[in-house]
C-alpha positions in Angstrom: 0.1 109.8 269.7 2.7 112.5 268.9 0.9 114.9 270.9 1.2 112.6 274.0 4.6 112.0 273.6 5.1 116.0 273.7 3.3 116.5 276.5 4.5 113.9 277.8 8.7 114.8 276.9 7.2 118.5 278.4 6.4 117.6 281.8 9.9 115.7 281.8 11.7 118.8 281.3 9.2 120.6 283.4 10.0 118.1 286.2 13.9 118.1 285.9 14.0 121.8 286.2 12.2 122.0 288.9 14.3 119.4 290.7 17.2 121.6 289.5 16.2 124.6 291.1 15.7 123.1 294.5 18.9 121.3 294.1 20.1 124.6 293.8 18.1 126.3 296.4 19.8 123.5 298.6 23.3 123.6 297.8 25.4 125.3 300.9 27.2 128.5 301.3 30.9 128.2 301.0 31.0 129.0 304.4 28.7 125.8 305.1 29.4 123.4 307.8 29.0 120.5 304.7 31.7 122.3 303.5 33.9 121.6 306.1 37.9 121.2 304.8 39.8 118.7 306.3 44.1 118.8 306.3 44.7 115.2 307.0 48.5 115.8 306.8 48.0 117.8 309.9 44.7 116.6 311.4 42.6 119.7 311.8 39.7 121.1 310.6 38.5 124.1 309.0 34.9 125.4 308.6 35.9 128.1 306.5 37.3 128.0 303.5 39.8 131.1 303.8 40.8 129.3 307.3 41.7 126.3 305.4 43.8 128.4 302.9 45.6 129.7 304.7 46.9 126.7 306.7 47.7 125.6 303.5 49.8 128.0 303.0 51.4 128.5 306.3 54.6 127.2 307.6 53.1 124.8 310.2 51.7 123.4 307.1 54.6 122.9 305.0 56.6 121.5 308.1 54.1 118.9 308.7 54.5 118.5 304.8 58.2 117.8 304.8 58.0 115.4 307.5 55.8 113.3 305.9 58.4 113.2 303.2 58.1 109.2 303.4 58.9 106.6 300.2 56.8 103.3 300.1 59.8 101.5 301.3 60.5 103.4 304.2 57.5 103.3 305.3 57.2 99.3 304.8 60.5 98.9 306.9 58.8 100.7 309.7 55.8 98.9 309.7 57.8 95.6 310.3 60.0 97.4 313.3 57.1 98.9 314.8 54.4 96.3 314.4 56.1 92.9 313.6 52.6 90.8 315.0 50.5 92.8 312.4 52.7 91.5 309.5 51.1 89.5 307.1 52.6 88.4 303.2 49.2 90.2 301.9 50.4 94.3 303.3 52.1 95.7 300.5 54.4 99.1 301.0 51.1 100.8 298.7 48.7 99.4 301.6 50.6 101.9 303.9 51.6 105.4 302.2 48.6 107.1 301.8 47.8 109.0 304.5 44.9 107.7 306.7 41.2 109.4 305.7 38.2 109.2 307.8 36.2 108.1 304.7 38.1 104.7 305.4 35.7 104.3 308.8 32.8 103.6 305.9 34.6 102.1 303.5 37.1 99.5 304.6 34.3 97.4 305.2 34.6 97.6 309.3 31.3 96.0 310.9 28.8 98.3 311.9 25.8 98.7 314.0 23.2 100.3 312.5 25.0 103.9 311.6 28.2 103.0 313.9 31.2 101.0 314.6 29.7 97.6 316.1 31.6 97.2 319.8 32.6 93.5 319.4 35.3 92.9 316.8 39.1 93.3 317.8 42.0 94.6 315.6 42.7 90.1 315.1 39.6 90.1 313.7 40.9 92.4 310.9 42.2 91.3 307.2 45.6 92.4 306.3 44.6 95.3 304.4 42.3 96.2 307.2 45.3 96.0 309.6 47.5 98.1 307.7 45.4 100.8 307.1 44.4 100.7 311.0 48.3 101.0 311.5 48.6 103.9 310.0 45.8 105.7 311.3 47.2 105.3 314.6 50.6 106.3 313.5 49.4 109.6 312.6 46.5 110.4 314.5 48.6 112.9 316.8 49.5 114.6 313.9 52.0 113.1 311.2 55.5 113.2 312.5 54.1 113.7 316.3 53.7 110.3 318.8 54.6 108.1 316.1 55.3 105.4 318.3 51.6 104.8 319.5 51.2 102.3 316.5 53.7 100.0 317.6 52.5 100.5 321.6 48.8 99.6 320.3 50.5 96.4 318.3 52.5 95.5 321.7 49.1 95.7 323.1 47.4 93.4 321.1 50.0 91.0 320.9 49.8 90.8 325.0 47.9 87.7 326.5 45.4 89.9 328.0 45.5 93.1 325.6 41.9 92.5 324.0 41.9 95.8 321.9 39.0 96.5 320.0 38.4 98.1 316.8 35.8 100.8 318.1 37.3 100.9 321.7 40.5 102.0 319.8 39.2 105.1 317.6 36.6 105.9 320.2 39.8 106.3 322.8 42.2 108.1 320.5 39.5 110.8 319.0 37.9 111.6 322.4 42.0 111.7 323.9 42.5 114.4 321.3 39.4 116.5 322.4 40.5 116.2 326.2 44.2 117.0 325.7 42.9 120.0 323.6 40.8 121.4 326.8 43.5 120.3 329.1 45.8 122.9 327.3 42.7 125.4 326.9 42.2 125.2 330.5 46.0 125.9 331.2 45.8 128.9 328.9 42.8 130.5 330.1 42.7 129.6 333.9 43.9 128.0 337.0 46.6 125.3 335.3 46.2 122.0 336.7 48.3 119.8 338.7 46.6 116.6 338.3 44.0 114.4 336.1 41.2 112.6 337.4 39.6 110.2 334.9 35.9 108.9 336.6 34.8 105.3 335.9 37.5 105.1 333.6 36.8 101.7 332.2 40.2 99.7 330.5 42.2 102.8 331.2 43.7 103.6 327.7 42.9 107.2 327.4 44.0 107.8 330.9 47.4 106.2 329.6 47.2 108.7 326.5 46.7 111.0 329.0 50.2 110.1 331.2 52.3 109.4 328.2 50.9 113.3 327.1 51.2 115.7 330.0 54.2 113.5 332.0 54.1 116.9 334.1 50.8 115.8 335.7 49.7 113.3 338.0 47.4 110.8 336.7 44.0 109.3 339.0 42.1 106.4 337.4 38.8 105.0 339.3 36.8 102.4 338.6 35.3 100.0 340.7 37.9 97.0 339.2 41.1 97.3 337.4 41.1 95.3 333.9 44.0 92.9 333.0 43.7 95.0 329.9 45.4 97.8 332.4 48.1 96.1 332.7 48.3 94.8 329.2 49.0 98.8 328.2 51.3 100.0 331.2 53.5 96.9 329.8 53.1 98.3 326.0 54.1 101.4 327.1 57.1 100.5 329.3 58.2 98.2 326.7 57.5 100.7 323.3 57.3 103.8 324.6 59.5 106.5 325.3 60.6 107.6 328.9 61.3 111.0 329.8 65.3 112.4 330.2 65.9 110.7 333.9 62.6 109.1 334.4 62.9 105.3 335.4 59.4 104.2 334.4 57.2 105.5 331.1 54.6 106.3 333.1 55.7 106.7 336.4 52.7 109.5 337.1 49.2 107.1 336.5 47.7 105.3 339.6 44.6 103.2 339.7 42.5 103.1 342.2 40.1 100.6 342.8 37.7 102.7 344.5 34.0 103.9 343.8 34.3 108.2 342.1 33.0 109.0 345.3 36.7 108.6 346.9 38.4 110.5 344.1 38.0 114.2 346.5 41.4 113.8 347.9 42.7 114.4 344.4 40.0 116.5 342.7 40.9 119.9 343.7 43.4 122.4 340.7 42.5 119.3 338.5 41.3 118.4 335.3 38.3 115.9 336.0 37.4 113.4 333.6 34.5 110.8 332.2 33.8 109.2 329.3 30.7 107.3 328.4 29.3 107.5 332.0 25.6 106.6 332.3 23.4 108.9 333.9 24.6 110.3 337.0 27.8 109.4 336.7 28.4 112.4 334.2 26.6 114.8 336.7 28.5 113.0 340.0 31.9 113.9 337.7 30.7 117.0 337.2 29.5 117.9 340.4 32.6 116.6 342.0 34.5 119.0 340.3 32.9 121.9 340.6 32.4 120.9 344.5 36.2 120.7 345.2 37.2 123.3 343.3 38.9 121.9 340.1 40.4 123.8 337.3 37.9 122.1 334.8 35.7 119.3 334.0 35.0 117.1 330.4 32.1 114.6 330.0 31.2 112.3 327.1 27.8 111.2 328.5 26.5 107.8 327.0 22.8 107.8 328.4 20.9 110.7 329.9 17.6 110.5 331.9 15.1 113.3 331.1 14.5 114.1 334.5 18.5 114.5 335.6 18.5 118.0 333.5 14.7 118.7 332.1 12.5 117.5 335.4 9.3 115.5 335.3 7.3 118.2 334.1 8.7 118.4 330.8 7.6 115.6 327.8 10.2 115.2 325.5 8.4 113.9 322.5 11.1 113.2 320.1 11.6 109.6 318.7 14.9 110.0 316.8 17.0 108.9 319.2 19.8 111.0 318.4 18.1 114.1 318.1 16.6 113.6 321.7 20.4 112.7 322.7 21.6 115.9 321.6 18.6 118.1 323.3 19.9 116.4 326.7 23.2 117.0 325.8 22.0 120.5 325.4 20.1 120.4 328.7 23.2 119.3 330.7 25.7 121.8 329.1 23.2 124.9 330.5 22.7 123.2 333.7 26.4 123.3 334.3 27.4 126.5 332.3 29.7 124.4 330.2 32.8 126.5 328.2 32.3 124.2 325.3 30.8 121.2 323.2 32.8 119.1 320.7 31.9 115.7 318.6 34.0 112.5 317.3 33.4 111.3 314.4 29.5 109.9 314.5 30.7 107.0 312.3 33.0 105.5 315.5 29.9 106.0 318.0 26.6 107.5 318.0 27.3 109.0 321.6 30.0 110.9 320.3 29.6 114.2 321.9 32.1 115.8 324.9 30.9 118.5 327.0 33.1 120.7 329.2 33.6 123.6 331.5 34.3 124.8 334.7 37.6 126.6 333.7 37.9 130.2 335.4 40.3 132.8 334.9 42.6 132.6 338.4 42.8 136.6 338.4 38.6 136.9 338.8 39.0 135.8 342.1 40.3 138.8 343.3 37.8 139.2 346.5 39.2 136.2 348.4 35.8 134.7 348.2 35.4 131.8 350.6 35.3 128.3 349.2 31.5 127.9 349.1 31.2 131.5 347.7 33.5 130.9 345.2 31.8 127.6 344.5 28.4 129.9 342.9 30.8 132.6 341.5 32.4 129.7 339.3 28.6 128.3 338.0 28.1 131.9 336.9 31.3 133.3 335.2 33.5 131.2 332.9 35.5 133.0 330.1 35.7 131.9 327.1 38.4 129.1 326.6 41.9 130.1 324.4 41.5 127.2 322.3 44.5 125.9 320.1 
């Protein structure tokens, strides 16, 4: 009996050491991407760890610090100015202080859709705590200090008879703005700056709003086949929370709509930035093929399906059955049919299509040869530089 119980206390420790050592064996460099450091204060992200040190270090760092220099109560009394529909007896000033952290997307108890947000539930669906923590997300999600007044536009919004604003439609909107306005001023840097946006099947309109309020400078082109009441419900946030430019007599007196199928957008395409977000199938390759077509100074896709044959051809059998992992291949597929500049990701809690492809930015000064337009058309598949990125 005592010699079982040895053996069998042995094989135990046997066992556990072995599942040490591969837990070991496992564990990522440093340098890992699962080791990613996040500085919420400023809302950027680090792969390496000396990167991340010294941000925190750095003076942009500490000014973003200082400005979020905020007591409970302060922070309460702007809650009521800025959101007065979103009050509720329940939100506490310690409901709203701590910074917003993109752990909360799993554990604020938002419904979810097998591994994602679900699409259906709107921000008066929320509980008070919910709410509060959703306001201050949006507060900060330009940066802390920076656009501030977005959580009271996105309140205005939702308080609107026709401003239906839903929970994933919100974060979906703001994180995949913050990707495009990053390769709108990437494409400015490196190449040909553009005069105008052009936002393809652009759905309710709210990032081409983010995109207005942002770069006032440029001309704004939304298409879809209908405008939304929803439209209207954020031009009227905006006019009535946001802020106008020194002499301007509108907020957004640079966005148009036009109810018109993408194929009618040419007139506008050329020296701009063109847009689309969740297209299915070839809407992302009209976008951009429209673009590179009419000579624009870049393109940005967030593709939400993708038929093999669009980027792979018949020929090819794709036998993958994770859905995702075969998502990601065609993602792959249509970034080297198009010779895209880069690839970026939202947060694959908010949607499981959450990856943005762009490209088509070229460096003004290679066209030095005066090519003709259709010449100039196959130099641009073939030679991008690499993007400045912020």
């Amino acid at each position: 009996m005592m010699v079982n119980m040895k053996v069998e206390l042995l094989m135990f420790i046997f066992l556990q050491t072995l599942l040490l050592i591969d837990s070991i064996r496992l564990l990522p460099s440093k340098n890992h991407e699962s080791c990613q450091r996040v500085c919420n204060i400023c809302n950027l992200n680090f792969k390496r760890i000396a990167e991340y040190e010294r941000h925190i270090k750095g003076k942009a760092h500490e000014s973003m610090v200082k400005r979020n220099s905020i007591t409970e109560d302060e922070i309460y009394i702007e809650f009521q100015s800025s959101a007065p529909n979103w009050q509720n007896p329940e939100i506490k000033p310690k409901d709203l202080i701590d910074l917003w952290d993109y752990n909360e997307l799993g554990t604020l108890g938002f419904k979810y859709r097998e591994n994602c947000l679900h699409p259906s539930p709107t921000i008066k669906n929320l509980t008070p705590y919910q709410r509060a923590r959703m306001w201050r997300y949006i507060r900060d999600v330009m940066g802390v200090g920076y656009y501030t007044e977005l959580a009271g536009i996105l309140a205005a919004v939702d308080n609107d008879e026709f401003g239906h604003l839903r929970i994933k439609e919100v974060f979906e909107s703001l994180e995949s703005y913050k990707v495009i306005a990053n390769f709108i001023i990437a494409a400015t840097k490196t190449g040909n700056p553009p005069t105008s946006i052009v936002e393809l099947a652009c759905g309710h309109g709210l990032v081409g709003c983010l995109l207005a309020y942002r770069f006032h400078n440029l001309s704004v082109h939304l298409y879809d086949l209908h405008q939304r009441p929803t439209f209207d419900a954020f031009l009227r946030a905006f006019e009535s929370r946001g802020c106008k430019r020194p002499n301007a007599l509108q907020v957004l007196p640079n966005i148009v709509f036009h109810e018109k199928d993408i194929s009618e957008s040419v007139p506008f395409i050329k020296d701009s930035v063109v847009v689309c977000l969740h297209g299915c199938n070839e809407v992302n390759s009209m976008a951009v093929e429209l673009a590179i077509e009419n000579c624009a100074s870049g393109w940005i896709v967030m593709p939400c399906c993708i038929r093999k044959e669009q980027y792979l051809g018949s020929s090819c059998q794709v036998l993958i059955d994770d859905d995702q992992n075969r998502f990601s291949l065609l993602i792959g597929a249509l970034a080297l049919n198009y010779n895209a500049q880069e690839i970026r990701n939202i947060d694959k809690r908010i949607t499981n299509r959450n990856i943005l492809v762009a490209g088509g930015v070229y460096d003004k000064n290679d066209n030095d040869n005066n090519l003709d337009d259709e010449n100039f058309k196959a130099f641009k598949r073939k030679r991008m530089p690499k993007l400045i990125l912020s």
